[in-house]
C-alpha positions in Angstrom: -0.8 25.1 1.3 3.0 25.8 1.8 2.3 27.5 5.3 0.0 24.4 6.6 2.3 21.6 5.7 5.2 23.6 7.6 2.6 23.6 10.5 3.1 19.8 11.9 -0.1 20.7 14.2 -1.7 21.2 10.7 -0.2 19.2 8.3 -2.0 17.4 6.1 -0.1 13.7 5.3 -0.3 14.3 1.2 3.4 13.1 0.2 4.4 17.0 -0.1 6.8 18.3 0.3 8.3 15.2 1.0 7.2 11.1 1.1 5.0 10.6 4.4 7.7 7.4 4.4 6.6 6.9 7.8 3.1 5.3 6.7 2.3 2.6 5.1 0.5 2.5 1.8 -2.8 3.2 1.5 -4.1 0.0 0.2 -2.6 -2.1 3.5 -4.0 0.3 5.9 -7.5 0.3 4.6 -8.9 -2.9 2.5 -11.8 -1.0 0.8 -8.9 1.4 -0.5 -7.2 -1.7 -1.6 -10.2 -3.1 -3.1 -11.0 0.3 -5.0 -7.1 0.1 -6.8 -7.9 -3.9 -8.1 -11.2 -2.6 -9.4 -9.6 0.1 -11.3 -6.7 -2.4 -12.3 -8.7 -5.2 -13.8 -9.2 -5.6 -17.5 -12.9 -5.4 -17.6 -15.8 -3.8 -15.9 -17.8 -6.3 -13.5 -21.2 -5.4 -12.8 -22.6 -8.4 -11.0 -23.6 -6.4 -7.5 -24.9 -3.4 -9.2 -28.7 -2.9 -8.8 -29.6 -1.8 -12.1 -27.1 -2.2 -14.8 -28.3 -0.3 -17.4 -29.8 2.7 -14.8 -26.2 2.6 -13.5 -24.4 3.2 -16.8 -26.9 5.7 -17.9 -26.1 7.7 -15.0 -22.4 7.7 -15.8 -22.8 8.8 -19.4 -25.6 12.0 -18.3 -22.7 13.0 -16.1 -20.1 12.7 -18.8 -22.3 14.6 -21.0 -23.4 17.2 -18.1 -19.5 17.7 -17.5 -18.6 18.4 -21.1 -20.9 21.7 -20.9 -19.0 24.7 -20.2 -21.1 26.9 -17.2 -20.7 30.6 -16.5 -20.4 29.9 -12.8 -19.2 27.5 -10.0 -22.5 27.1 -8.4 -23.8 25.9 -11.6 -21.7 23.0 -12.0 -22.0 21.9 -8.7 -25.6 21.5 -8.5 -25.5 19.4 -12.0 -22.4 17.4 -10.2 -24.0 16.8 -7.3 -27.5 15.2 -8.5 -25.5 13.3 -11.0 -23.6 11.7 -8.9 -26.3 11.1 -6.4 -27.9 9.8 -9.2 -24.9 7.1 -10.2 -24.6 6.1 -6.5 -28.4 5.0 -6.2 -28.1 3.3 -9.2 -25.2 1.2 -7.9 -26.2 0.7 -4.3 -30.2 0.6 -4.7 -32.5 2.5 -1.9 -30.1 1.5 1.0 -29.5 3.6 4.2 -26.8 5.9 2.3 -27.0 9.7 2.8 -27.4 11.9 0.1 -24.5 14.3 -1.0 -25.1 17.7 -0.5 -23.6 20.9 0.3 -23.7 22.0 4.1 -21.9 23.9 6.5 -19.1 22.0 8.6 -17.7 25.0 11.2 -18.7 28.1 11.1 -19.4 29.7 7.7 -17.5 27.3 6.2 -19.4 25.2 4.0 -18.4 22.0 1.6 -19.0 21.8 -2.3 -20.5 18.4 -1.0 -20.6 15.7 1.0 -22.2 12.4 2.5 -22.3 12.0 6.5 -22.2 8.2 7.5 -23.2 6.5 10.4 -20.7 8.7 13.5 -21.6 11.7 12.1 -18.4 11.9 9.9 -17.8 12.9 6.2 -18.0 9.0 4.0 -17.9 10.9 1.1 -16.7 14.4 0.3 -16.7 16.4 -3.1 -15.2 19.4 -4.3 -15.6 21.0 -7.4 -13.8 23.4 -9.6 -15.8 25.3 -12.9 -12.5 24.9 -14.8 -8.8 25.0 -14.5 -6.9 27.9 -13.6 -10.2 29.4 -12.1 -9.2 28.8 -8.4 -5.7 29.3 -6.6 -6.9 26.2 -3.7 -6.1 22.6 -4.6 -9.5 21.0 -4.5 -8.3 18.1 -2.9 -6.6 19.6 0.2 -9.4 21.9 0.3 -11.9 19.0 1.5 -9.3 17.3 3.2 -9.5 19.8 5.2 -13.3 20.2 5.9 -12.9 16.2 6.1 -10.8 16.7 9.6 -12.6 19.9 10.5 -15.6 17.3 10.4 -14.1 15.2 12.8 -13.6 17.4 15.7 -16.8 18.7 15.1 -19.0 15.5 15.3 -16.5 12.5 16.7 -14.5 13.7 19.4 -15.9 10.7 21.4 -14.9 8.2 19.3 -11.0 10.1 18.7 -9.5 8.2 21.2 -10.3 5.2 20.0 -8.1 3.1 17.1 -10.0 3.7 14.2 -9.2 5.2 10.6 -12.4 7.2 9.7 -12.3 6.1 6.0 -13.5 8.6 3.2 -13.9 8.6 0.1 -13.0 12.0 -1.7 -13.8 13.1 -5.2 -12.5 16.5 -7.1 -14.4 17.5 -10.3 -12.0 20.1 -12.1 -14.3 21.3 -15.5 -15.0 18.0 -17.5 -12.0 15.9 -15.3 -12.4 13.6 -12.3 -10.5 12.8 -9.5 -10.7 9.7 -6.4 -8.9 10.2 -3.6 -8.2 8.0 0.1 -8.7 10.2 3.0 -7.7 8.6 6.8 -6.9 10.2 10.0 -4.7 9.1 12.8 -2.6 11.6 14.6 -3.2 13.4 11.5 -5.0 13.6 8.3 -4.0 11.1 5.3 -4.6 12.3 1.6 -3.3 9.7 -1.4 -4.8 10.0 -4.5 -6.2 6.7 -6.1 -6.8 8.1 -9.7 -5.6 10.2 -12.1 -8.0 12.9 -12.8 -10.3 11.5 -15.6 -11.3 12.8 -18.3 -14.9 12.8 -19.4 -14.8 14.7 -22.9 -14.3 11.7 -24.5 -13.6 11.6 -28.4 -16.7 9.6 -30.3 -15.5 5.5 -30.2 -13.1 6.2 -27.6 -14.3 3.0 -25.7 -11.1 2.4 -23.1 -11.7 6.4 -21.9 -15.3 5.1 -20.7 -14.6 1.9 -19.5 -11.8 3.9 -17.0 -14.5 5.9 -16.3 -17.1 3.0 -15.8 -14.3 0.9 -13.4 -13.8 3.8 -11.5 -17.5 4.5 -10.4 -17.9 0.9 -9.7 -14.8 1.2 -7.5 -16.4 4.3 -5.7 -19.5 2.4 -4.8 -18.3 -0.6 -3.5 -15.6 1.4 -1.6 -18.6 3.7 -0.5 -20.1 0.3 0.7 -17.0 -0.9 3.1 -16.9 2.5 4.5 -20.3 3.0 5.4 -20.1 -1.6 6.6 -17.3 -0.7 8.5 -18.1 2.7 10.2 -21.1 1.5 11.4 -20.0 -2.0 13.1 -17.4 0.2 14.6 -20.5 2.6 16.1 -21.9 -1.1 17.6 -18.9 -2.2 18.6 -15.7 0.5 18.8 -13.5 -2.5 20.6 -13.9 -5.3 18.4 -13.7 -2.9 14.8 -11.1 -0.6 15.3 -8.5 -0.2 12.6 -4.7 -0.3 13.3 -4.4 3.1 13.2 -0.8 3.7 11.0 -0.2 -0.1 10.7 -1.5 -2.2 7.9 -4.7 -3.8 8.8 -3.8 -7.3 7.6 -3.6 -9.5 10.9 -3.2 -13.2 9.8 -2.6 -15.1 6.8 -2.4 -18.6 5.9 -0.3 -20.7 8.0 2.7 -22.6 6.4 2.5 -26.1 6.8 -1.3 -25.5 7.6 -3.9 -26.4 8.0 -5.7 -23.0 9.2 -4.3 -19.4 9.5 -1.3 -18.2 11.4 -2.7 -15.0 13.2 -0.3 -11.8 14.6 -0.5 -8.4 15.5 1.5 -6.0 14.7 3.7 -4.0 17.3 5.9 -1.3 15.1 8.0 -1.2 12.6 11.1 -3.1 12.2 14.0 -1.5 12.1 17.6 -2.0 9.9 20.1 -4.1 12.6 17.2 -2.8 15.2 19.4 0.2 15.3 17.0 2.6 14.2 17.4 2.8 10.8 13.8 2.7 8.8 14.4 0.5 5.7 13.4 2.7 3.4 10.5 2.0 0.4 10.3 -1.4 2.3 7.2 -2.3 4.9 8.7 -4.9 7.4 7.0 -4.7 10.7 7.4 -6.4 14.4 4.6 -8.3 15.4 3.6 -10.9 18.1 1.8 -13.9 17.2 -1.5 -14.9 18.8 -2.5 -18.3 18.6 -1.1 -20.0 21.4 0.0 -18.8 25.1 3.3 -18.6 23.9 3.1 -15.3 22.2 6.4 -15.0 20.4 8.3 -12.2 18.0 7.6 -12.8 14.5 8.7 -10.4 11.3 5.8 -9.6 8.9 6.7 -8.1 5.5 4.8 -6.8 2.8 6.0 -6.7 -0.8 4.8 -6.2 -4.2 7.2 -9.2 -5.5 8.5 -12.5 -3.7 9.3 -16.4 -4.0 8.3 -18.5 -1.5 9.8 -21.5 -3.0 13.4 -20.2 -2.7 12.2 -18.9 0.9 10.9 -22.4 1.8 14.2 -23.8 0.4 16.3 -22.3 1.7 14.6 -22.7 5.4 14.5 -26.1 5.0 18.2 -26.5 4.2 18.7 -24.3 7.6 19.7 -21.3 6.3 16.9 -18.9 6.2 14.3 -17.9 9.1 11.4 -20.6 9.0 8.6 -19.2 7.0 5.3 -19.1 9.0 2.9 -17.4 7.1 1.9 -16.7 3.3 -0.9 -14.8 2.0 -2.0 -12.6 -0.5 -3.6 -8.5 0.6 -5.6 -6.2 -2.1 -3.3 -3.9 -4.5 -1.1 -7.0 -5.0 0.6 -6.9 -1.8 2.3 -10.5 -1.1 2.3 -11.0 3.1 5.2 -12.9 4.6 5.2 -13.9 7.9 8.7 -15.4 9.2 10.7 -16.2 12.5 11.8 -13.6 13.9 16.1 -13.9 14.2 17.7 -11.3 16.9 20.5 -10.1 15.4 22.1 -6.6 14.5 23.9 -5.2 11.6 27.6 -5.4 13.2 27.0 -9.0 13.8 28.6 -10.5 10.7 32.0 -8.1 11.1 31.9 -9.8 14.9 32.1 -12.9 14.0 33.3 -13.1 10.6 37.2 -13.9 11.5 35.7 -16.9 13.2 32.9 -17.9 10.9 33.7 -16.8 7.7 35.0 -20.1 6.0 31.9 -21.7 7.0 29.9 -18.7 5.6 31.3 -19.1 3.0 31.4 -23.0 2.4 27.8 -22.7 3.4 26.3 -20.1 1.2 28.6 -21.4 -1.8 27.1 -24.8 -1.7 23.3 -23.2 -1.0 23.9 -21.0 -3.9 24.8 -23.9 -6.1 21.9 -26.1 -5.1 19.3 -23.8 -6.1 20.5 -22.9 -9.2 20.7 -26.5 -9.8 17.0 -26.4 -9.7 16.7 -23.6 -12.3 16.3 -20.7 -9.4 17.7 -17.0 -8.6 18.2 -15.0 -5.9 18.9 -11.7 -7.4 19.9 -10.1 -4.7 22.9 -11.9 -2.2 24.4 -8.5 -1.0 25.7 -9.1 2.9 22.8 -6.3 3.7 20.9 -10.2 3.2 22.9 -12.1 4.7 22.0 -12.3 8.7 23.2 -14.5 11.7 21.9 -14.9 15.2 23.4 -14.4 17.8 22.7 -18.0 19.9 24.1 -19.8 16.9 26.1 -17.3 14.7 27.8 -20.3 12.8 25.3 -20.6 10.9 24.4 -18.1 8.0 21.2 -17.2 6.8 19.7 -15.4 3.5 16.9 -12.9 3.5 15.0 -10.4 0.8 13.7 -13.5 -1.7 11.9 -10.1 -3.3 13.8 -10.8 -6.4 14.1 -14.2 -6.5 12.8 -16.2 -9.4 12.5 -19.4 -11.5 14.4 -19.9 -14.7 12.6 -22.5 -16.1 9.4 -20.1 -16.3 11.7 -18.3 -18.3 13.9 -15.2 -18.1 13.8 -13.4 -14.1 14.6 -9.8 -14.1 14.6 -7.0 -11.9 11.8 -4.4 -12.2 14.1 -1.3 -12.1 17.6 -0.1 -13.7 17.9 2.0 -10.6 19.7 -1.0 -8.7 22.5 -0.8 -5.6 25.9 -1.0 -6.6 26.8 -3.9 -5.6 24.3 -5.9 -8.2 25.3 -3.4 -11.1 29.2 -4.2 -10.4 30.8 -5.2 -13.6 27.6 -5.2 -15.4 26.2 -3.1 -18.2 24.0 -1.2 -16.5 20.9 -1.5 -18.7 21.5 -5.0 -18.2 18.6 -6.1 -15.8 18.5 -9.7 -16.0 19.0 -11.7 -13.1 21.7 -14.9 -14.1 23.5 -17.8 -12.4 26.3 -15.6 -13.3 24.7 -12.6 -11.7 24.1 -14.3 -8.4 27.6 -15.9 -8.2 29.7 -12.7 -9.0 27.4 -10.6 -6.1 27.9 -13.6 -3.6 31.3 -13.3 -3.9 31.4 -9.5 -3.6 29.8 -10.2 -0.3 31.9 -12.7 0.9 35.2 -10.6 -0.3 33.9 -7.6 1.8 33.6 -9.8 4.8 37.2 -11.1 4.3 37.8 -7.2 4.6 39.6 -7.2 0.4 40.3 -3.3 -0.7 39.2 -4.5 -4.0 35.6 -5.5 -3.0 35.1 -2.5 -1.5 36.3 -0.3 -4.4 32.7 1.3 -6.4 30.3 -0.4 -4.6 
């Protein structure tokens, strides 16, 4: 495993040794991988699309029960894991055009513990199975990872060049534990796992271990379904199905006034001051928006947090980029979609000896406006604060990721593992987000502009 991953010919995208922070998550580059994690998430099982409900749960407690037994051997196991969960996959999808897991040989002499071919001749689904733990020295899952690309230059070639994403679903089975896992490929091959392992000896009236185990199979099938909907149409029609490749897939939203969508495409990513600096743990991208002849920059961001109130507020008071575009992706992503404003990092130190008093006059009386109405901002460091160039009198805010509303009651920030600049002064297991809070960072900001030693000092 160490040699391939130091191998960037062979290496498989896994997180290890390092975060793949190049990639987006899994959930925005594929939406049935999205779809799988709010299955999982939700409080209850929902079995409305299932063919046979009880057939369906039956099949998931013979392989809980099959599991459990201890086997002298490998093979053994396998064959009971395999036509169980063949079993649990009819039962969900019904007698539909789904291939049947089995073991067979991908190159050479190399075969799989299992897996499913779809419609281009590729692995959909791919299993690999382990008697117990500490009986192998191979990590199941970057064994078929693996046989999952090896299965792609093998069958696909022809459809390589093309953007697609060849979804798969894997699953390990480690003794009486189970594992679901997201495999892609792009330039390379994409492993994330979307479950814990599982596990299935389950104490008598342990009811929430089942029901894991119960959302989990009903996420597999219906993920099992996209990927087999979606490989196909892209066999019938390779231009009009391809997936954006190491982009998120989401390509319009609804448009802000409305009526209709607002529809883009993204470019790349967007960089810090467009100097090259990758913002890290954040997903902003470039895009170009398609609707009308004029086929303009706009800034797409994807967050897990964000307040579109304070966004729109701030816009319409002229100091924000105008907000385009709102909508919601699976995994609860929020996706904004804003003006894009060409400016760079070094701008604000340019042009603060001119500006600065209106900056500040500006943002002061912004600032006290919408906490007038009860909101936060959270976060008014000057790495938010932006101007552009044809107009750099005029300051802007940015990141409304921690913004709240008062009035709902108390706003806080979701980790103690904050920049210096909002922990200044404050006790640091202190994570709510105040008036107070907002003024005092503001001020920071505007101190460090004015060049003050002080404001620079531990921060």
């Amino acid at each position: 495993m160490r040699q391939v991953q130091k191998n960037p010919d062979q290496r498989i995208a896994n997180d290890r040794p390092n975060v793949d922070a190049d990639l987006p998550p899994i959930s925005l580059m594929y939406h049935g991988f999205g779809q799988f994690l709010d299955c999982i998430h939700t409080d209850s099982t929902n079995l409305e699309h299932v063919a046979n409900k009880p057939k369906f749960e039956m099949a998931i407690d013979k392989f809980i029960c099959e599991m459990s037994i201890f086997y002298e051997s490998e093979s053994a196991r396998q064959s009971k894991t395999l036509d169980c969960l063949n079993d649990i996959f009819e039962s969900y999808l019904g007698k539909q055009p789904y291939s049947l897991i089995i073991p067979s040989i991908i190159t050479g002499q190399r075969s799989t513990d299992g897996h499913a071919i779809g419609p281009i001749g590729t692995i959909e689904v791919g299993v690999q199975i382990k008697n117990e733990f500490g009986t192998s020295s191979c990590d199941p899952s970057v064994e078929f990872a693996a046989y999952y690309t090896q299965s792609l230059h093998a069958k696909a070639l022809q459809y390589l060049e093309n953007n697609f994403l060849f979804p798969a679903l894997g699953i390990v089975v480690v003794g009486a534990h189970i594992g679901f896992y997201a495999l892609t490929f792009t330039t390379t091959t994409r492993l994330v796992s979307l479950t814990p392992l599982l596990p299935m000896a389950i104490e008598n009236g342990n009811r929430n271990a089942r029901q894991d185990l119960l959302k989990a199979f009903e996420a597999a099938c219906i993920l099992r379904i996209h990927i087999n909907q979606d490989t196909q149409n892209y066999k019938d029609n390779p231009q009009e199905c391809s997936l954006p490749g190491n982009f998120p897939y989401v390509n319009q939203v609804l448009a802000i006034p409305g009526p209709g969508m607002f529809n883009f495409q993204i470019d790349r990513e967007a960089y810090q001051g467009e100097g090259g600096i990758r913002y890290l743990n954040r997903f902003i991208y470039m895009a170009t928006a398609t609707d009308s002849e004029d086929k303009h920059k706009v800034i797409v961001k994807f967050t897990r947090r964000y307040f579109r109130d304070l966004h729109e507020f701030c816009a319409q008071e002229g100091h924000a980029p105008k907000l385009l575009g709102y909508g919601n992706a699976p995994d609860g992503w929020h996706v904004v979609v804003m003006e894009w404003i060409d400016n760079e990092e070094s701008d604000l130190q340019r042009y603060s000896s001119k500006y600065l008093g209106t900056w500040s006059a500006d943002l002061r009386r912004l600032v006290n406006r919408f906490h007038e109405k009860g909101w936060v901002h959270g976060d008014l460091r000057n790495a938010n604060l932006i101007i552009s160039k044809t107009n750099p009198e005029r300051i802007m805010l940015v990141d409304f990721d921690w913004g709240g509303d008062l009035n709902s009651g108390p706003v806080r920030y979701l980790t103690s593992l904050l920049n210096p600049e909002l922990a200044r002064e404050m006790d640091p297991n202190d994570l709510w987000i105040t008036k107070e809070r907002d003024k005092l960072v503001l001020e920071v900001a505007l101190g460090k502009l004015e060049g003050k030693e002080e404001y620079f000092h531990n921060s």
